[in-house]
Each structure stands twice: as C-alpha cells, then as structure tokens.
C-alpha positions as CSV (number, residue, x, y, z in Angstrom):
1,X,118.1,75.1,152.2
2,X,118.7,77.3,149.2
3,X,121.6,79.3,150.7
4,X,122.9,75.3,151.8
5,X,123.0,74.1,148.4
6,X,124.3,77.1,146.6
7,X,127.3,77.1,149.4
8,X,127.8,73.4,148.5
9,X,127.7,74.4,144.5
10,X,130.2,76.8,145.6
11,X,133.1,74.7,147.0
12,X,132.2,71.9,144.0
13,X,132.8,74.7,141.6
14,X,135.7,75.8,143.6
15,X,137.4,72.5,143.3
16,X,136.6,72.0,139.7
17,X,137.8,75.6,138.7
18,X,141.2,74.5,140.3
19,X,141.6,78.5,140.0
20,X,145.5,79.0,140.2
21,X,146.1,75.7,138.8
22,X,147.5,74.5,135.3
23,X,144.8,73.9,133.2
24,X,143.7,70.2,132.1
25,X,143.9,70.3,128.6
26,X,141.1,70.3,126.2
27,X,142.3,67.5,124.2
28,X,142.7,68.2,120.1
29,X,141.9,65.6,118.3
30,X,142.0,64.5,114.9
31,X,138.6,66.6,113.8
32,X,136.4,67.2,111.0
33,X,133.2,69.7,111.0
34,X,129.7,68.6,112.0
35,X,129.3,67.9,108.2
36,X,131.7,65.2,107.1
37,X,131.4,61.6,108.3
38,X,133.9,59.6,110.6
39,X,133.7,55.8,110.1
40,X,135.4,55.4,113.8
41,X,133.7,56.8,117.1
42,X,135.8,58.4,119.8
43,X,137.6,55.8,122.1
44,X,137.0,55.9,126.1
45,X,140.0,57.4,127.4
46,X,138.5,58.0,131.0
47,X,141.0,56.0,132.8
48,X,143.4,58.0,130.4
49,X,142.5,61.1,131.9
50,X,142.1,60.6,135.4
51,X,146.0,58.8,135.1
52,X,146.7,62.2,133.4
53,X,145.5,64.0,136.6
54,X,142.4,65.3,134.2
55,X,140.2,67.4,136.5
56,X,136.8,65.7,137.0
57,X,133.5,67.1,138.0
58,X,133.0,66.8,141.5
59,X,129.0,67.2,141.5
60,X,128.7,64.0,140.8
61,X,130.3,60.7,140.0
62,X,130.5,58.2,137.0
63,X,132.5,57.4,133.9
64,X,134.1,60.1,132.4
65,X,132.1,60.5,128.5
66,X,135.1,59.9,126.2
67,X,134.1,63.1,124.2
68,X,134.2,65.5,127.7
69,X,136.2,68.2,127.4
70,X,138.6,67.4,130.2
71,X,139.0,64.1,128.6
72,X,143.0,63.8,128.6
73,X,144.1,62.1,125.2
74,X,145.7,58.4,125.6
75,X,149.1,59.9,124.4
76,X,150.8,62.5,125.7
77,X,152.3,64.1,123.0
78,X,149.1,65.2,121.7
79,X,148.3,67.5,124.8
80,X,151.7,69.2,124.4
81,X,150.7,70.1,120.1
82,X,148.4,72.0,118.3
83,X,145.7,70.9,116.2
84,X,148.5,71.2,113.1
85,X,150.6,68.7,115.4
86,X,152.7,71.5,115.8
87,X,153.9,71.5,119.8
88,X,152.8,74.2,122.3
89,X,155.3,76.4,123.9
90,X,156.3,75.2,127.4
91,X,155.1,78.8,128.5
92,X,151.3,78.6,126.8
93,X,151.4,74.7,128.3
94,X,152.4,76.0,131.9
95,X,149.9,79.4,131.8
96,X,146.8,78.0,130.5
97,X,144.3,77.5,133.3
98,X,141.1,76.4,133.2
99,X,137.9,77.7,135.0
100,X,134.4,76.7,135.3
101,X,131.8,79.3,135.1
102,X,128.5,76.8,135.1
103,X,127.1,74.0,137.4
104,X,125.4,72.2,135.6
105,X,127.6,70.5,132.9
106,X,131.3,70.3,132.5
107,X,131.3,71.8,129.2
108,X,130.3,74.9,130.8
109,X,134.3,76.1,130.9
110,X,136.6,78.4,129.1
111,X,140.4,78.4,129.1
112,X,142.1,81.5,129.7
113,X,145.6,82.2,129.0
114,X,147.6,85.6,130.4
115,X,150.9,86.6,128.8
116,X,151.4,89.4,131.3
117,X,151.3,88.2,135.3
118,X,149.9,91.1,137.0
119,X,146.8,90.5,135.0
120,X,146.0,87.3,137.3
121,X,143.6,87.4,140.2
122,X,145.0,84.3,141.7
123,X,148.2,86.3,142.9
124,X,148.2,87.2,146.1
125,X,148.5,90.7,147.2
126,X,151.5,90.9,147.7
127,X,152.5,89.1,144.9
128,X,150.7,91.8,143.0
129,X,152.3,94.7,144.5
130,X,156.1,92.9,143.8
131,X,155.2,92.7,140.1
132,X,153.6,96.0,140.0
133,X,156.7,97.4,141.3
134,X,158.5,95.3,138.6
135,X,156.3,96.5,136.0
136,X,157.4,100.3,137.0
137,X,160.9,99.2,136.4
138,X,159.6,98.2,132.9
139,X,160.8,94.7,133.3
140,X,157.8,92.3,131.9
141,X,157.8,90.6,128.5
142,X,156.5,92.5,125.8
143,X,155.4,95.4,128.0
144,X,157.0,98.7,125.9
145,X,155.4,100.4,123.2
146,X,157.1,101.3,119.8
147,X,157.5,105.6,121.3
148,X,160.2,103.8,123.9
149,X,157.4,104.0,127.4
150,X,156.1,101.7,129.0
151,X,152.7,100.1,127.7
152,X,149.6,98.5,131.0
153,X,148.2,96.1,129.1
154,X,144.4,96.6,128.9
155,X,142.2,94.5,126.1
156,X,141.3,91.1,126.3
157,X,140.2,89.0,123.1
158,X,137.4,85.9,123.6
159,X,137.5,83.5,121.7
160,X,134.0,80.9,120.6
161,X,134.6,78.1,118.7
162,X,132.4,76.5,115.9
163,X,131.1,73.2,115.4
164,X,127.9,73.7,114.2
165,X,127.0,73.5,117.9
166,X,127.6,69.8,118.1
167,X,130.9,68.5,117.2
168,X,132.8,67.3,120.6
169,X,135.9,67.1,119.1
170,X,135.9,71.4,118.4
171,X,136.5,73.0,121.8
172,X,138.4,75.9,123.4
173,X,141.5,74.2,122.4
174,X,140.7,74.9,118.6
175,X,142.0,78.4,120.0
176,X,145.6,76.9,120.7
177,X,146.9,77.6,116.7
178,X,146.6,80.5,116.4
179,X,147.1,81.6,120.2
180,X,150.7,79.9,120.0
181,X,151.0,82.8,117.1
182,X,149.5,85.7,119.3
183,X,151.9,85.2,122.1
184,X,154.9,84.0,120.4
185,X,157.7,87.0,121.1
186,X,159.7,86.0,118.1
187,X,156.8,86.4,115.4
188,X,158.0,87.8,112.2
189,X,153.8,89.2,112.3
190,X,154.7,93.3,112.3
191,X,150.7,93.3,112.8
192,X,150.9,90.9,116.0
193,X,153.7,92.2,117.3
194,X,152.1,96.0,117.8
195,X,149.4,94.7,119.6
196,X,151.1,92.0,121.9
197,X,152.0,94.4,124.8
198,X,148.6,95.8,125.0
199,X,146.4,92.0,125.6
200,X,146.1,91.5,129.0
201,X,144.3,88.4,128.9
202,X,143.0,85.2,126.3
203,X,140.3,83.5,126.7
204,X,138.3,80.8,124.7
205,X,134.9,79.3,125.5
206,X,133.0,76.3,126.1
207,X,129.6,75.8,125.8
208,X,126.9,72.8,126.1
209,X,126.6,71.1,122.9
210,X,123.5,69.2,121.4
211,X,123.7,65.6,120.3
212,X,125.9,63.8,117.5
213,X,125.3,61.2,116.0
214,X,128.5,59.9,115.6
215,X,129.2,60.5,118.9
216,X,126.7,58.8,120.9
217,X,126.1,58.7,124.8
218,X,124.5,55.9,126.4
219,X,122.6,55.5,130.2
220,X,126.2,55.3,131.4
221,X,127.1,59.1,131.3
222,X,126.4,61.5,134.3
223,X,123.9,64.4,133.5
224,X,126.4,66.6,133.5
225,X,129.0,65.2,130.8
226,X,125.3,64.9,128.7
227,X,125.1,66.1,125.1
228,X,122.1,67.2,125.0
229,X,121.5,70.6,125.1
230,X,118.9,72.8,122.8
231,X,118.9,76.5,121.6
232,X,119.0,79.2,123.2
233,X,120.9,77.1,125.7
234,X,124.3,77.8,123.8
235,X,123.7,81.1,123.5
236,X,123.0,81.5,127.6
237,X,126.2,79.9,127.9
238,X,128.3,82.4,125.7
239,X,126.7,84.8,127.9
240,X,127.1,83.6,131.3
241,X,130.5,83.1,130.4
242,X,131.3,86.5,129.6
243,X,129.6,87.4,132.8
244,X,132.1,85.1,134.4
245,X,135.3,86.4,133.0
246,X,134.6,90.0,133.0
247,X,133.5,89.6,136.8
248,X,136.7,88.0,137.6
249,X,138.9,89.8,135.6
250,X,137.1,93.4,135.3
251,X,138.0,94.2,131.9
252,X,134.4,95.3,131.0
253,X,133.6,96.7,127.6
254,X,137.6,96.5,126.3
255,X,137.6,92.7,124.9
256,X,137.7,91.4,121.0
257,X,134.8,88.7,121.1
258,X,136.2,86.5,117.9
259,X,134.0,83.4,116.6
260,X,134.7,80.8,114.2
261,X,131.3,79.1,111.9
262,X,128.9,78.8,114.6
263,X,131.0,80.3,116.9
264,X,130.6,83.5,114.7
265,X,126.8,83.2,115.6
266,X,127.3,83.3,119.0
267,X,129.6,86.4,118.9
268,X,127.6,88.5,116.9
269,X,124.1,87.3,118.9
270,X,126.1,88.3,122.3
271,X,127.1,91.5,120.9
272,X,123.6,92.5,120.5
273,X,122.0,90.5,123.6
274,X,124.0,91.5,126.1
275,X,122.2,94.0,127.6
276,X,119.0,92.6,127.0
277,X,116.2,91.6,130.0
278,X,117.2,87.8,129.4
279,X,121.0,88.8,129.7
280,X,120.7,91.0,132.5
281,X,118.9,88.0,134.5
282,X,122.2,85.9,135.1
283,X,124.6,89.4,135.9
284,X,125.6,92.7,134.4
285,X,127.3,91.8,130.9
286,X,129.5,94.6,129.0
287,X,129.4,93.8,125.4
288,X,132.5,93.5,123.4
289,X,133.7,97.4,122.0
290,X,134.5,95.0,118.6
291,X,133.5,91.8,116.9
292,X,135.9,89.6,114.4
293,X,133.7,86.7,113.1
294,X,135.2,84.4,110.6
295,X,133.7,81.8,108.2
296,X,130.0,82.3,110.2
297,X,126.7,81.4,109.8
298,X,124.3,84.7,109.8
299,X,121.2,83.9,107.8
300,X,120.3,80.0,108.6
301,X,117.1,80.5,106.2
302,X,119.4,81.2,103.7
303,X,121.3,78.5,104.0
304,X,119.0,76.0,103.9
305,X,117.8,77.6,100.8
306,X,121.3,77.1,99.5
307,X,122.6,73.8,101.1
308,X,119.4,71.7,101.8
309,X,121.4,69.1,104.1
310,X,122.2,72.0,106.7
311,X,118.0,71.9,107.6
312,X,119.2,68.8,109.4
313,X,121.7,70.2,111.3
314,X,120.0,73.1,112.4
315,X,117.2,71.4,113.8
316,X,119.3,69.1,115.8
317,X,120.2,72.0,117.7
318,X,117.7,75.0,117.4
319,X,114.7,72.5,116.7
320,X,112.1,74.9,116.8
321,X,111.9,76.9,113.4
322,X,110.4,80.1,115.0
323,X,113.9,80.2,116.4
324,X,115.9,79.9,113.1
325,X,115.6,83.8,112.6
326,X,115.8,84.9,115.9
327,X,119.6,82.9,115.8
328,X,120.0,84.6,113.0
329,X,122.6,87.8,113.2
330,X,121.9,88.7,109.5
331,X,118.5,89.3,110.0
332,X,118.6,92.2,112.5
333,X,118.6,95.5,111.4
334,X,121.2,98.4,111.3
335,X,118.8,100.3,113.9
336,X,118.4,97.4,116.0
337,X,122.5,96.8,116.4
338,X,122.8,100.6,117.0
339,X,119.9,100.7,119.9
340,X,121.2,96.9,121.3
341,X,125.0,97.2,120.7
342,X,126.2,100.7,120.4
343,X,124.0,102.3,122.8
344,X,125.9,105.8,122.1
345,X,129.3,104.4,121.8
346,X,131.1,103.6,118.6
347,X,132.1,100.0,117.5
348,X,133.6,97.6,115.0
349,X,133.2,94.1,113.5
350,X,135.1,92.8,111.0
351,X,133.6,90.0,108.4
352,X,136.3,87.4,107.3
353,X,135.3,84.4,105.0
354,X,137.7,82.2,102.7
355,X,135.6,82.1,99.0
356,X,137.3,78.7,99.0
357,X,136.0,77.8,102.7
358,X,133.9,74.3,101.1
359,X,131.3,74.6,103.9
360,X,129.9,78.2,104.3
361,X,129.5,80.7,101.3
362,X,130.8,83.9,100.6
363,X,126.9,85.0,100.6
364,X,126.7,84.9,104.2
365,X,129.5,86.9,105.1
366,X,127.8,89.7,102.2
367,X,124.5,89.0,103.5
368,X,126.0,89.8,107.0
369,X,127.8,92.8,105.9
370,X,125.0,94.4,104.2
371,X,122.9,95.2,107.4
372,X,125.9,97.7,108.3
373,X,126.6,99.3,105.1
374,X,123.2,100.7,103.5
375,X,123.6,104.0,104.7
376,X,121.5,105.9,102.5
377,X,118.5,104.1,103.6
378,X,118.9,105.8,107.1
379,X,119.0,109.4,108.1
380,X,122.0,108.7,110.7
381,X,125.2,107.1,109.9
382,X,125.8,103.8,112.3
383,X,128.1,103.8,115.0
384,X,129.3,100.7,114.1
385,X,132.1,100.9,112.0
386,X,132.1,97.6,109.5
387,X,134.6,95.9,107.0
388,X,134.5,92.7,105.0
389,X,138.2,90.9,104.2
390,X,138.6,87.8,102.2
391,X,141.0,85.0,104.5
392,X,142.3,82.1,102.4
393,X,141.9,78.6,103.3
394,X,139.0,76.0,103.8
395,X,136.7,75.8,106.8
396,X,138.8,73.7,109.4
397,X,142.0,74.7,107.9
398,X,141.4,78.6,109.0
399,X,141.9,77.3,113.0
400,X,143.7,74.4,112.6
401,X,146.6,76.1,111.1
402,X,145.8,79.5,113.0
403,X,147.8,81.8,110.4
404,X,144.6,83.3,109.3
405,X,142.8,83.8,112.4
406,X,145.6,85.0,114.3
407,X,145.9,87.6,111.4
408,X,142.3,88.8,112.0
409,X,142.8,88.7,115.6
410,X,145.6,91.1,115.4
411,X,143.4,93.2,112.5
412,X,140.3,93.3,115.4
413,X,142.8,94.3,118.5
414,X,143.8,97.1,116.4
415,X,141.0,98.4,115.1
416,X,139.5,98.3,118.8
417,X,142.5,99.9,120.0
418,X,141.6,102.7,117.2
419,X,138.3,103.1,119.1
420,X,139.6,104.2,122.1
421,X,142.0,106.8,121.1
C-alpha cells in the first residue's frame, strides 16, 4: 500500500513539477514586510490563474488561496516586471522553470533559472551531447574567461527569501531584481560580469509559511494551499529543498546559499544543520562552501530586547520559546560552525546590513559577526573565513531594487570561487 501511494505521489508531483516546462510565475506584488500594516487584503485571483494556465496542485482539488504562490496576477503585465516594475528579459521570462520538491503543500517549490543550457537535466541525451559539442567550439553565451579559454560553468547560488516567515506576498520571485542584474550580458557590473560564465545554475526557494493576519484563510482552502505551518517546519523545508536541487542537478558543495531577513536565518541554520541526524533523515545534503546573508535576523532574544513588538511575530511562527535560541544563528559558537560547517574544509560568509535598513539593526549583523572573529579566545584559527560590509538602502528596498543584493551576490561567487583555487 505504501509503495502504491508513494508511486501515485510520484506522478502528482511529476505533473505539478511540469519539469521542462516554463515556469508559472510567482506573482510580485505590491509588498510590505511582516511589520507594516495593509488596510486591503489580497484579492481572489484563482480564476485569474488557472485562465493564465497557472499550474495547480493536483493532489487535491478546491479553490486556489489567493495568496498561493502559483497564483497568476489579474494583469499580465505584472508577471512580465520585477518587483521595481521594471520588466523581465524575454530570456529570464522563457528560462525560469519551476519545480516542486514537497507533497505536502504547494509552497513547497523553488524556481530555478540556468543561463547556460547544458546545465539542464531536462535535455535529452542527445541534446546534451549536440550542445556539448557546441560548448567545445566555445560558442555559448558568456562561456570564456578573461585569459581568452574557454570557462564550464560550475557554481550554483540559492537564494531564500525573507518575510519574517509569514508574509505571502515575499516569495522566490523577490529573487527576480536582482537575478535580471546577474544574468543581464550588457551589465556595466565589472564585479558581475567576472563571475557570470562560471554560474551554472539559480535557484530561489519556497517554503511553508505560518499564518498572517492580514491575510486570512477560511474552511474554503485545501490543506495544502494552508498557512499554517510552525518552526522547525521552515527550516525542514530549506533543507529538503536543497536536497532536491543538489540531487537533480549534482552540484554538491559548490553553491552560494544567499538569504534575505529571515531568509538570512534559514541560510546560516542550513549551513550548520546540514549534516546533522535530523538533516540526514530526508537525504544526503552538502552544505553551501559560502554563505551571503543580508539584513538577517541572528539573535531573536536580542531583538526582542530591542524591538518589543517583534515577540509577537516570532511566536506566530517559532511559538515555543525553548526554540528562540535554537533558531538563533548568533548564538552558536565559533567551535560549533567549525565541527558542523567546515568539517576540515575552509569556508566563507559574508554579513551585509544597510545601517539605514528601518527594520533590523546594525547590532545583529555585529552580533552575528562576532562569533567568527574572536580568535584569541581559541587556540585554532577558524576555517571559516568572515567579513562584515555595510549595503545602503532600507529593508524591502535591498531586493526590490536588486542593486545591492546582486552586488553581494557577485562579492559571495567570488569569494567562493577564491576557495577553490
């Protein structure tokens, strides 16, 4: 019976994954964070969507939540911009796909974008072996390093977006800003364009969020559009998901894991959990060789000592307290991210916080950077190599706009690069 229903999981997730299909968009909206008040809840847009041709989820059926990820927009201009209203390229609109990695909700998804085509799995073989014999002519975009040979793209950057594990309107397509930026041939970036031909692969995650009060689900939503989830359920996610894409595209240990607010949490929690006994229960997981985490949250404790409303917050999604520190990146030691992260190898992580980011202070980002930098209290320097940058902008405006976190991006593909010479 078991083998039955996990081959009838299978061929839902199949059809839901549409694998070499175009990606239904993960529709930006107007957003705010977690924090600031709407007077106006999200509109239905189901029929929207499915007029859109807006994958649903085929394990089971009902109205489409308004809020779902795969929820098409009403107009169609807003699938084809940015968050900044700026408009995608035709090429990132045409490449993005998106994939499934969970059964049981529909936010379990990331997008993944490729800017070189050899990279996909969904080609057929001999597909593969035409554009590998294309590639040894040196003829793909972006695919020749600065010495004048030919460069096999390798590293593959992850992206988790913020939210404050809640906000429906912040999904993978908060990634689209400053993607547009990564790929775009024509950058006047210096930094962007030495890394370009050496990304194989972009990806940016979803991940089952808890409730919001201004965006509220009645009896009429399936189970598996339901937001509802608790911590560590987030963090499982961020985890099988990685598991996912690193199974299916077998780029192990050579990725960038980047996270925005929350989303910072989650990477640097996944750096050091990934090889732990809970990890290793849903797959082998590599962890990332190098961490960029921007505007994050590392020491919720703290925060709440700082900012009393954020209590609120937190307990809407980690509601047990025993669990605060435990989420809490900043309050691991130096030892513990050598033992859990490093294990022998070297690695990176770069801190980057706005002082002018209105939500999260400065202090966290220090607070963070701390655990990696008191050397003389330890006989042994780390193996993780650290560095704290200031980025200018507020909270939202650091991924709506994408300047900034494209910048770091670039900084983190580098300095990983660096690693492996």
């Amino acid at each position: 019976m078991q083998k039955i229903l996990r081959y009838m999981q299978d061929q839902a997730l199949q059809y839901s994954s549409d694998r070499c299909g175009s990606a239904a968009d993960l529709s930006p909206r107007g957003n705010q964070e977690p924090q600031q008040r709407k007077s106006k809840l999200l509109h239905d847009t189901s029929a929207d969507a499915r007029a859109a041709g807006s994958d649903v989820n085929p394990f089971a059926q009902g109205v489409a939540d308004s809020s779902s990820p795969y929820t098409a927009a009403a107009s169609g201009a807003v699938n084809d911009c940015d968050y900044d209203g700026r408009p995608l390229s035709q090429t990132l609109r045409n490449g993005m796909q998106k994939v499934q990695y969970g059964y049981d909700n529909i936010w379990q998804s990331y997008e993944v974008y490729l800017p070189h085509p050899t990279s996909d799995p969904c080609l057929s073989k001999k597909q593969q072996q035409q554009q590998e014999k294309a590639n040894d002519s040196g003829s793909y975009q972006n695919g020749w390093s600065g010495l004048g040979h030919r460069v096999k793209p390798k590293y593959w950057v992850v992206y988790i977006h913020g939210g404050y594990f809640r906000d429906p309107t912040v999904t993978s397509a908060s990634f689209h800003p400053a993607l547009s930026q990564l790929v775009n041939p024509s950058t006047e970036s210096t930094a962007i364009r030495q890394v370009q031909s050496h990304v194989a692969g972009y990806a940016s995650i979803n991940y089952r969020l808890a409730p919001h009060d201004k965006y509220p689900q009645d009896e009429s939503v399936p189970a598996y559009e339901r937001r509802e989830a608790q911590w560590p359920q987030m963090m499982d996610d961020v985890l099988n998901a990685l598991r996912h894409l690193q199974e299916r595209y077998g780029f192990g240990e050579d990725y960038l894991l980047v996270g925005h607010s929350v989303g910072a949490t989650l990477a640097m929690l996944a750096a050091l959990k990934a090889h732990d006994d809970e990890a290793a229960a849903i797959g082998t997981i590599q962890a990332p060789s190098a961490v960029a985490a921007l505007c994050g949250i590392y020491d919720f404790e703290a925060l709440h000592r700082k900012f009393t409303g954020y209590d609120y917050l937190t307990r809407n999604a980690i509601p047990d307290e025993t669990d605060w520190v435990k989420a809490s990146p900043a309050r691991y030691s130096r030892e513990g991210y050598d033992k859990l992260w490093a294990r022998g190898s070297a690695k990176w992580v770069l801190l980057a916080q706005s002082k002018n980011d209105g939500l999260v202070d400065f202090g966290q980002a220090e607070e963070m950077f701390k655990v990696f930098e008191e050397e003389h209290k330890h006989e042994h320097e780390s193996l993780i190599l650290s560095d704290l940058i200031e980025i200018k902008g507020k909270h939202d405006e650091i991924w709506k706009q994408g300047d900034e976190l494209a910048r770091v991006v670039a900084m983190g593909i580098g300095e990983m690069m660096s690693l492996k010479q």
